[in-house]
N, C-alpha and C positions, 0 to 999 in steps of 0.2 A: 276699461281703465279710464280714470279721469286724466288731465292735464299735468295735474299732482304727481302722478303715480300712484296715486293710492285707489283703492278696487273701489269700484261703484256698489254700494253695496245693494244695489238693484242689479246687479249682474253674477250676487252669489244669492242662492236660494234652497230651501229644503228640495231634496227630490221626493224623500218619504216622510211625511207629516203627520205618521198618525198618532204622536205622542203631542201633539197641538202645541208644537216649539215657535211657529210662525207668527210674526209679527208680535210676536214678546220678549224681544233681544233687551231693549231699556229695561224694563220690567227687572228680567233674569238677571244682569248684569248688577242692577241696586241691589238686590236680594243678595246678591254675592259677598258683595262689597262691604255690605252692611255685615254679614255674620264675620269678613274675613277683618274686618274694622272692631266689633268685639270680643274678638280670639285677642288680638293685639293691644286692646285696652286692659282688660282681664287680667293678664300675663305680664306689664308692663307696670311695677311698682311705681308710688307717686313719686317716691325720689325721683327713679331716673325716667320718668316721663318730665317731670320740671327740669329734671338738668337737659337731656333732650332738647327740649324746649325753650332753655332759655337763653339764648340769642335772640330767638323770633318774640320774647315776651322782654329781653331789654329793650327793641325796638316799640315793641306796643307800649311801655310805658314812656318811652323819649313822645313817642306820639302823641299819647294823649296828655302829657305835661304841655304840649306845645299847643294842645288844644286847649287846656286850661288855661292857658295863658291870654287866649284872644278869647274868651267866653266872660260874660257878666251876670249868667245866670244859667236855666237849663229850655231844652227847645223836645216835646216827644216825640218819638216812634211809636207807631201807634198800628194795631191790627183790630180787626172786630172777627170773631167766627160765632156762627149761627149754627147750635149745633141740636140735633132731633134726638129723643129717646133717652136722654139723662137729663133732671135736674140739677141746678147749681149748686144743690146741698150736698147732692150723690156725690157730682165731681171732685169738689171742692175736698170733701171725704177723704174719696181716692187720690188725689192729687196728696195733700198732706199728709196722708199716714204714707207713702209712696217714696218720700224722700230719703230714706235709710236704704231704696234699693238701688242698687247700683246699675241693674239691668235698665231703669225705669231713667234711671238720669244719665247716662251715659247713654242709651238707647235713641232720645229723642229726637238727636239731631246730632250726626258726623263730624260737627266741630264743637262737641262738649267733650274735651281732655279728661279732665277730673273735677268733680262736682262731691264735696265732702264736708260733714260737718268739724266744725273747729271746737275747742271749751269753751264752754257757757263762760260770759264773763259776768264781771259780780253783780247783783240785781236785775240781769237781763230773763227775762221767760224765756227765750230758745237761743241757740249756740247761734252763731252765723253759720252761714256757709262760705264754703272757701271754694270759687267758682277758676277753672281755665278753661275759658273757652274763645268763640272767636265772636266779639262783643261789633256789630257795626261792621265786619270785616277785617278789625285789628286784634288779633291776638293777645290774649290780657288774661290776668292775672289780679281778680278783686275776691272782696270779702263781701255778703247780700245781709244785713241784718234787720230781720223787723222791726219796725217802728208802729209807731201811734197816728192818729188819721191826723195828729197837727202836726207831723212833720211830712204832710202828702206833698208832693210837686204838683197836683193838678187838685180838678172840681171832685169832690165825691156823692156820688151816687147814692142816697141814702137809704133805694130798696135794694141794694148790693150788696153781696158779701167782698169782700175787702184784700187783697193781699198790698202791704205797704212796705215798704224796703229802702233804706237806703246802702248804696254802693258806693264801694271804699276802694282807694289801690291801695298796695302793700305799706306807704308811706302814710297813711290816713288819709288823704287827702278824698275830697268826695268826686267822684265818678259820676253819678248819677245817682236813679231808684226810679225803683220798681211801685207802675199803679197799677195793678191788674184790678177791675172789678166783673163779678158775675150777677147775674140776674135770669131769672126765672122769664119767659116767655112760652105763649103756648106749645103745647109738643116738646120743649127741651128746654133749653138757654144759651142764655146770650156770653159772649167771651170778649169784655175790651179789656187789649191785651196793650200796657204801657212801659213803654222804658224809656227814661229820661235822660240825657246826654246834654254836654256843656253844648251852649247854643253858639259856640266858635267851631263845632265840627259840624266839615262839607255835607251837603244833604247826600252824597256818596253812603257815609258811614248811619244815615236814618234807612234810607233802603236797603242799605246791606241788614239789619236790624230788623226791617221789616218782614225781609225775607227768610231772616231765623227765627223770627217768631212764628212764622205760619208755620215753617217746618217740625220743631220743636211741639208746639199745643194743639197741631193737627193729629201729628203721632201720640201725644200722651192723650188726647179727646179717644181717638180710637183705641185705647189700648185699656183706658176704665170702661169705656161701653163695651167691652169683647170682657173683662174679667167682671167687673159687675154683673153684666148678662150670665157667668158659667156660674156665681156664686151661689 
């Protein structure tokens, strides 16, 4: 026992191992988590998952109003993944035919709430989306709709394929958007992975950002290289 009281967990140990449980407690436990996390998203209609939720998404919007307010433009989050055995075309593919599944967006990453298309508004090519998730580590509630490369927030890549977006809160006001570019390199491709936030928020809310992005397009990279591969 530690000082805590609580068990040293090097003083509890298999005695019979030979179903290979040892030293895969993390592991098992994600895996738990994860399916006992999409029992409960599944089950849980968007009404009462936003009613649910919305104390913790009045507060993400008082927050980022109050970010808005000290910002004069936008500052990015930014990840790059290097990823072997799929091209930018494949992914890019599977990625966007991907988004009507619910398993596929909701799957990504443990703080995507609900992630759904809204109505095409008039002259627009695709609906938004209507995104809750936890954006920077704030809890929020926007709309992602694509755009054209001159409304990008950053440089664009011109041997890339493209995803450009901007982000709305429920009020219209802009949030941010989205520059994701892909590009082809030997063996696979390349992933710079961008989201753009008012540049009044603490660099807390970029690494929190940073660290959902890896999480999110790590799992969706692995999850078109494993159905790609069975197709």
């Amino acid at each position: 026992m530690t000082d805590s009281g609580r068990l040293d967990s090097k003083a509890c140990r298999l005695v019979d191992d030979k179903h290979g449980l040892a030293g895969r407690r993390r592991d098992l436990e994600l895996g738990q988590a994860k399916r006992a996390l999409a029992v409960l998203k599944n089950e849980i209609s968007e009404a009462e998952m936003l009613r649910l939720l919305q104390p913790h998404l009045e507060r993400g919007e008082k927050t980022w109003k109050d970010i808005q307010s000290r910002s004069d433009g936008f500052t990015p989050s930014r990840i790059t993944l290097q990823v072997e055995g799929i091209t930018a075309e494949a992914f890019m593919g599977w990625f966007l035919s991907s988004l009507d599944r619910q398993d596929v967006v909701l799957g990504a990453n443990p703080e995507h709430y609900r992630i759904q298309w809204e109505t095409t508004p008039p002259g627009a090519d695709r609906p938004p989306l209507s995104i809750t998730e936890s954006a920077g580590g704030v809890l929020s509630k926007f709309t992602s709709s694509m755009v054209g490369p001159e409304l990008a927030l950053g440089d664009l890549d011109p041997t890339a394929i493209q995803i450009i977006a901007q982000l709305r809160l429920d009020d219209g006001s802009m949030l941010g958007g989205i520059l994701h570019q892909f590009r082809n390199c030997e063996g696979g491709c390349i992933l710079d992975l961008c989201v753009y936030f008012p540049n009044g928020a603490p660099k807390t809310v970029l690494q929190e950002h940073r660290e959902h992005l890896y999480i999110e397009w790590l799992n969706w990279v692995e999850q078109a290289v494993d159905e790609i591969g069975k197709a």
